[in-house]
C-alpha positions as a Markdown table, in Angstrom:
| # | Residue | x | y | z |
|---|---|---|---|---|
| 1 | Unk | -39.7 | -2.4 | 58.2 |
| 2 | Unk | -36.9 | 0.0 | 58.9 |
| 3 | Unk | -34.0 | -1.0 | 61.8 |
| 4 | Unk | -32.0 | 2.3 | 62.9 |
| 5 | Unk | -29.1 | 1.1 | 64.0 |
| 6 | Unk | -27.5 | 4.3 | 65.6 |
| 7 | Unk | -29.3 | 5.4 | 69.5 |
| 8 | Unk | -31.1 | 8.5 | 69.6 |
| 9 | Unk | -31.8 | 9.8 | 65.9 |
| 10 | Unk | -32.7 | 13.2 | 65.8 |
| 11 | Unk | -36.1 | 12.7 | 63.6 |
| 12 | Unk | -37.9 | 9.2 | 63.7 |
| 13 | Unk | -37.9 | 7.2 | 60.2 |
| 14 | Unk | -41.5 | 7.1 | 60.3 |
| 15 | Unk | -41.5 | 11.0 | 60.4 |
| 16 | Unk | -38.9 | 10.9 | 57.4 |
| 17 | Unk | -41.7 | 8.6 | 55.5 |
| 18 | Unk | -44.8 | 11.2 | 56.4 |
| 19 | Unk | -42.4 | 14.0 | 55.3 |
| 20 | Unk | -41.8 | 12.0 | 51.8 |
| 21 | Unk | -45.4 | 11.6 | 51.3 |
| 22 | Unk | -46.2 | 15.2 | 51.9 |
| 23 | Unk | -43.6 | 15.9 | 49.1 |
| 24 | Unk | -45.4 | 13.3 | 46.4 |
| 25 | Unk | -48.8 | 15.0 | 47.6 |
| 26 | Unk | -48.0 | 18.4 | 47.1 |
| 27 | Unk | -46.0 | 17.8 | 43.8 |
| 28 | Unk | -50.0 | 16.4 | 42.9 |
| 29 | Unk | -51.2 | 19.5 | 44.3 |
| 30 | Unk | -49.0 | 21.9 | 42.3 |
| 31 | Unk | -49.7 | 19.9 | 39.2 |
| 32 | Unk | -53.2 | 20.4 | 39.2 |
| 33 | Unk | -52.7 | 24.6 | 40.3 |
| 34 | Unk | -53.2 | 24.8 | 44.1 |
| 35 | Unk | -51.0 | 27.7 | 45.2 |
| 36 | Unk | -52.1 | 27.1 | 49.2 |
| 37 | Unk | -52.7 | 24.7 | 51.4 |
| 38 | Unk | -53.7 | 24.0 | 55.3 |
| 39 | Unk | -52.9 | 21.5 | 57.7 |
| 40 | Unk | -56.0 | 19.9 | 58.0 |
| 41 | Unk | -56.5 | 19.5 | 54.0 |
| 42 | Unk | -52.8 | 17.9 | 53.4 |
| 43 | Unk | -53.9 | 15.6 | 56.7 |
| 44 | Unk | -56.9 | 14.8 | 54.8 |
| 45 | Unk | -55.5 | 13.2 | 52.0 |
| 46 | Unk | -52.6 | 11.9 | 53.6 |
| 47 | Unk | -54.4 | 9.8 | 56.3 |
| 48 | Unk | -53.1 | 11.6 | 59.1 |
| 49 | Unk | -54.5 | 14.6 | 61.0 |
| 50 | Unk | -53.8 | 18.2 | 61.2 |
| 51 | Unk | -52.2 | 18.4 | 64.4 |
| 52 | Unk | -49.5 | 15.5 | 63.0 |
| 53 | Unk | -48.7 | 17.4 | 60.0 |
| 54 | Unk | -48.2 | 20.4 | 62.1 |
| 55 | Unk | -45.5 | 18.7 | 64.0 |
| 56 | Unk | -43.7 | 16.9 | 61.1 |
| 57 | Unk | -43.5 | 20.4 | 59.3 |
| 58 | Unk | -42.0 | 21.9 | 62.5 |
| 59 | Unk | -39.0 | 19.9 | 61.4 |
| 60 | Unk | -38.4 | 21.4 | 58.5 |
| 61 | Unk | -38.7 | 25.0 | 59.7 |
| 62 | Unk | -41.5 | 26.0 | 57.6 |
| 63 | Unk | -44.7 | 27.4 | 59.2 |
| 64 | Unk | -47.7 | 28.2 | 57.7 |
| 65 | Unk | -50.6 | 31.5 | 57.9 |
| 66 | Unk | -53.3 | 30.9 | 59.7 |
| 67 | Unk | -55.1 | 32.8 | 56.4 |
| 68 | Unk | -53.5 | 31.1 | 53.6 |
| 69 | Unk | -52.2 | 28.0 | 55.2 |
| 70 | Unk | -49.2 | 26.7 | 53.6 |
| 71 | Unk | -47.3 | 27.7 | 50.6 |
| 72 | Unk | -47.2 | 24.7 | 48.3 |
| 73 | Unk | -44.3 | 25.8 | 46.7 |
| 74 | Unk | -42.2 | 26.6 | 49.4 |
| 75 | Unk | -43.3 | 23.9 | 51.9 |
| 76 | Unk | -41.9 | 21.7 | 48.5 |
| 77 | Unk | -39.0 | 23.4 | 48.9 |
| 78 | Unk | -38.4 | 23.4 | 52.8 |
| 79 | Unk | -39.3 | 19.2 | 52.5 |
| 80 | Unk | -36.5 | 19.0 | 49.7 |
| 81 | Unk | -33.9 | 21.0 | 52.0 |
| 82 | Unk | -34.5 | 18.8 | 54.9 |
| 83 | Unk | -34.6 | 15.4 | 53.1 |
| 84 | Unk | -32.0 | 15.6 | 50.0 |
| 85 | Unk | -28.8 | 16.0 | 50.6 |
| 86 | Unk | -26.5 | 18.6 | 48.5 |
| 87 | Unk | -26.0 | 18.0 | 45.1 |
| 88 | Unk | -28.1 | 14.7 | 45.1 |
| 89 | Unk | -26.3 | 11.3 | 46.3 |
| 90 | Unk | -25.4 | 8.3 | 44.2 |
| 91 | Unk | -27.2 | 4.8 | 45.0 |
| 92 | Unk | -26.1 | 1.5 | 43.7 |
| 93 | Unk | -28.5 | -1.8 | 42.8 |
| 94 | Unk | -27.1 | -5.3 | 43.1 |
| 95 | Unk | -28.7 | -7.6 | 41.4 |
| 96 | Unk | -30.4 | -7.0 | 37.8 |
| 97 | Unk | -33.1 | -9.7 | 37.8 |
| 98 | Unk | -36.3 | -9.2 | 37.2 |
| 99 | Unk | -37.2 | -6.7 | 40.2 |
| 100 | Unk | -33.8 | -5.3 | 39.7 |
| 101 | Unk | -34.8 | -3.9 | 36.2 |
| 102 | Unk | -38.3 | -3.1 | 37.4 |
| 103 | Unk | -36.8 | -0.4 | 40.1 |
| 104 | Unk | -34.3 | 0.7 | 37.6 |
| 105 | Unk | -36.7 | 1.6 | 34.8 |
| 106 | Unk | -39.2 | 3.2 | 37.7 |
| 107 | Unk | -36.4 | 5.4 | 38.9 |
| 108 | Unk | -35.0 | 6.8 | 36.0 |
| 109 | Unk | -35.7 | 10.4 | 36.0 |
| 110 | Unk | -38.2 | 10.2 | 38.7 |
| 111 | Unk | -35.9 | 11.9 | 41.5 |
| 112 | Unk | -33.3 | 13.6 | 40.4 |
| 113 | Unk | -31.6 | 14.1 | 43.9 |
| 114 | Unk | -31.1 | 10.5 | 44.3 |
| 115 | Unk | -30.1 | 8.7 | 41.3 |
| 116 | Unk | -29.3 | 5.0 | 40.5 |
| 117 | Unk | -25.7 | 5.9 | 39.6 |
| 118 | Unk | -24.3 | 1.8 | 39.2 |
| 119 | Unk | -25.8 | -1.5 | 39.4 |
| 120 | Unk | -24.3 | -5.2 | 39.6 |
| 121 | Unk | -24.7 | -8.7 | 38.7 |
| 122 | Unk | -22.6 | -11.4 | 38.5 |
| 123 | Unk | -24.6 | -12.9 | 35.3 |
| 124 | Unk | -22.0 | -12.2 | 32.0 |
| 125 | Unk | -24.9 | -11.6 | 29.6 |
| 126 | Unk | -25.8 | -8.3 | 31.9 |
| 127 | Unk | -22.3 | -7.2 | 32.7 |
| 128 | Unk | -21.0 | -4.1 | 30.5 |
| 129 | Unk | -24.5 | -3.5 | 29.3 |
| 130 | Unk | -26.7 | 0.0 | 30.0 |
| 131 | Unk | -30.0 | -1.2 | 31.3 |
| 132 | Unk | -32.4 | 1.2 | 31.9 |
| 133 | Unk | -30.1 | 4.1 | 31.3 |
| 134 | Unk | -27.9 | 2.0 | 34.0 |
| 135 | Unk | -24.2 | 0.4 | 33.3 |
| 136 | Unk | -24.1 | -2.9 | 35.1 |
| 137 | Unk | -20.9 | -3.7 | 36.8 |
| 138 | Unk | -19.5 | -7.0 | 37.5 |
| 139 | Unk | -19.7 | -7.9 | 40.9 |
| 140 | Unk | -15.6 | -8.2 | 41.5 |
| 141 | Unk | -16.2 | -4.3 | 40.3 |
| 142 | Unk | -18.2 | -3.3 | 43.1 |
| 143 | Unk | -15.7 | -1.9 | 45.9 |
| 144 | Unk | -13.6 | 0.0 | 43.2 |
| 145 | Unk | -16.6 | 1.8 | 41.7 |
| 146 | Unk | -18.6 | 2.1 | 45.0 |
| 147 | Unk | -15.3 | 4.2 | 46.0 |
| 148 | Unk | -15.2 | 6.1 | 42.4 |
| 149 | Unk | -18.1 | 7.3 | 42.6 |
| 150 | Unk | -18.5 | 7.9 | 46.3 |
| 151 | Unk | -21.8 | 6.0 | 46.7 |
| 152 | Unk | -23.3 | 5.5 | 50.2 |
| 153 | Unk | -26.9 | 4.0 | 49.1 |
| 154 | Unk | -27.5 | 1.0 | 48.2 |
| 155 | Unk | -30.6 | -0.7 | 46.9 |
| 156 | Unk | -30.4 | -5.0 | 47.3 |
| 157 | Unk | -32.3 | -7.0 | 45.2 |
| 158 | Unk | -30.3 | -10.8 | 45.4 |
| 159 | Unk | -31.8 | -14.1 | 46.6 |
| 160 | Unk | -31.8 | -14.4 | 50.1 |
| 161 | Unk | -28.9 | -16.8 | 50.3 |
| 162 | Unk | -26.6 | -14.1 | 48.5 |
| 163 | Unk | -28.4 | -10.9 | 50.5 |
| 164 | Unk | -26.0 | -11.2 | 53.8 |
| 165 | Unk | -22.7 | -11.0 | 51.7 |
| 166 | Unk | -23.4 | -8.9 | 49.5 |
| 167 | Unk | -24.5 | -6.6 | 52.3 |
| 168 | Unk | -21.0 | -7.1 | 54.2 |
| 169 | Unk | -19.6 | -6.6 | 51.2 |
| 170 | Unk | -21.6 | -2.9 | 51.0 |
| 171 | Unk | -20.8 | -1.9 | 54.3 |
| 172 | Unk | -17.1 | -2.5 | 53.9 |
| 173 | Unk | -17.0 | -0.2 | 51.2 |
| 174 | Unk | -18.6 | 2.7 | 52.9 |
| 175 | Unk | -22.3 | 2.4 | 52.2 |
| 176 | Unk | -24.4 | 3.6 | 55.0 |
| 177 | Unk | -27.7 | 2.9 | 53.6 |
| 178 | Unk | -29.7 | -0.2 | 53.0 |
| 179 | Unk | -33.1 | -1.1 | 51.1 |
| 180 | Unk | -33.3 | -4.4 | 51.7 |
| 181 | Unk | -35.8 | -6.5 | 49.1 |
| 182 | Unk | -34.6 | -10.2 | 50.0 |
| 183 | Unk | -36.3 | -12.2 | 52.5 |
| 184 | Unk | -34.2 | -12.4 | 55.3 |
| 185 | Unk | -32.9 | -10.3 | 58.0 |
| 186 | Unk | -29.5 | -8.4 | 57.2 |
| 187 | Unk | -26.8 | -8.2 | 60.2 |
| 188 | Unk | -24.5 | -4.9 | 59.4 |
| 189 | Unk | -22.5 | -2.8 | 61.5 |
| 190 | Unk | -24.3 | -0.3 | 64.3 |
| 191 | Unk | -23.8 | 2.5 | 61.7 |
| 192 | Unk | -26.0 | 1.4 | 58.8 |
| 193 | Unk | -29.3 | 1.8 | 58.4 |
| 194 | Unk | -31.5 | -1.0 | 56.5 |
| 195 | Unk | -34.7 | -0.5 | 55.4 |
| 196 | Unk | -36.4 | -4.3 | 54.5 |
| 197 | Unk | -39.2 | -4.5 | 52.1 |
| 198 | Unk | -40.6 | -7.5 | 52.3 |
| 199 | Unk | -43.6 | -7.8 | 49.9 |
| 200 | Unk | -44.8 | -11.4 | 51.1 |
| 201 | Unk | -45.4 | -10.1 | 54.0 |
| 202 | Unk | -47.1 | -6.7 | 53.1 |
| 203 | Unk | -49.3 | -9.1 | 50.6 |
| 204 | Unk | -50.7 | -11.0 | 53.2 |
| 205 | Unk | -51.7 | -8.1 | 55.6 |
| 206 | Unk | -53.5 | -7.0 | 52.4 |
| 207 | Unk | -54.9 | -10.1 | 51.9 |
| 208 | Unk | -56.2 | -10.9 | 55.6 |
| 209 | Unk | -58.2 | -7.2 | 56.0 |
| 210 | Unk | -59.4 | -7.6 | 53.0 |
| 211 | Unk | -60.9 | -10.8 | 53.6 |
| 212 | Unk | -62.0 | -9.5 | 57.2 |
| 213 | Unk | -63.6 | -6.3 | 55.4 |
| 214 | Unk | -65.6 | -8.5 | 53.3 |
| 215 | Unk | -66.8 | -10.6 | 56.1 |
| 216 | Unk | -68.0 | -7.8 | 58.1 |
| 217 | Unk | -69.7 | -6.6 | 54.8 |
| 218 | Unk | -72.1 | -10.2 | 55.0 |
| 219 | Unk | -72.4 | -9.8 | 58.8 |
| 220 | Unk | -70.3 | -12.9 | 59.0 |
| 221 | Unk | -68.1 | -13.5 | 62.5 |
């Protein structure tokens, strides 16, 4: 769930995810060859339709021929524009646990335009080491190396009962940016935006379709 805390943003976050998943689906497309593609055909396998992918791609100033549809690798192009800032930004992770190392292993080299840059962790055996291609900070480290390296992302992956601090801690220093993995609802400033994942939660909506599907499958009530 995402919380915008600023009024009035210019394009909706759900708009922001559709426009990410258009990018991961036409990086697919380009892999396997397809030069073109059209509204209705991107819609298709992005579980959308043609008429909403019209209007997200308005955003990003791109329009398509009504004979060849969409240019994959320029509408690539247009999407990274709009989405990635200049010259990539700098995230930091705090907290190298076990999820910690799983997200910093998944994102090395995966997006070059944003880059876990520094992670933290108050745990000495962790401190000073590279993991994942990552050097982990000590925590007293973080506003001094948040600053160095001008970082205004920040990925959270502490137990609940640290999450709050250490997001306080985060904001003070500048980060404007939130994706919140612990279980419990961050208060910051107006002017950050948090993004929770909260995979309980998504586990069980999984679990209670599924288990409807299957019970409309036997005709059951």
């Amino acid at each position: 769930m995402a919380r915008q805390n600023e009024g009035n943003p210019r394009t909706s976050d759900k708009t922001i995810g559709r426009l990410s998943l258009y990018r991961r689906l036409l990086n697919v497309l380009q892999g396997e060859g397809h030069r073109h593609v059209f509204s209705h055909q991107l819609a298709g396998i992005a579980g959308c339709t043609a008429a909403q992918v019209r209007r997200d791609l308005m955003a990003v100033g791109y329009s398509g021929s009504p004979i060849h549809g969409y240019e994959v690798v320029r509408l690539i192009e247009s999407i990274r524009e709009f989405l990635d800032a200049p010259g990539g930004q700098g995230v930091a992770l705090v907290g190298v646990g076990n999820l910690g190392k799983a997200i910093l292993a998944y994102f090395t080299g995966r997006r070059p335009n944003l880059r876990i840059v520094a992670a933290f962790d108050n745990d000495a055996h962790k401190v000073n080491r590279v993991i994942h291609g990552c050097h982990c900070h000590a925590m007293a480290d973080l506003p001094q190396v948040v600053k160095k390296l001008g970082i205004r992302l920040a990925i959270i992956t502490v137990p609940a009962n640290a999450a709050q601090e250490v997001a306080e801690g985060l904001s003070r220093v500048g980060v404007r940016g939130l994706l919140n993995f612990a279980p419990v609802r961050l208060r910051v400033p107006p002017n950050v935006y948090v993004e929770d994942i909260d995979m309980t939660m998504s586990l069980e909506k999984v679990a209670y379709f599924a288990r409807l599907a299957g019970a409309e499958k036997e005709g059951k009530p």
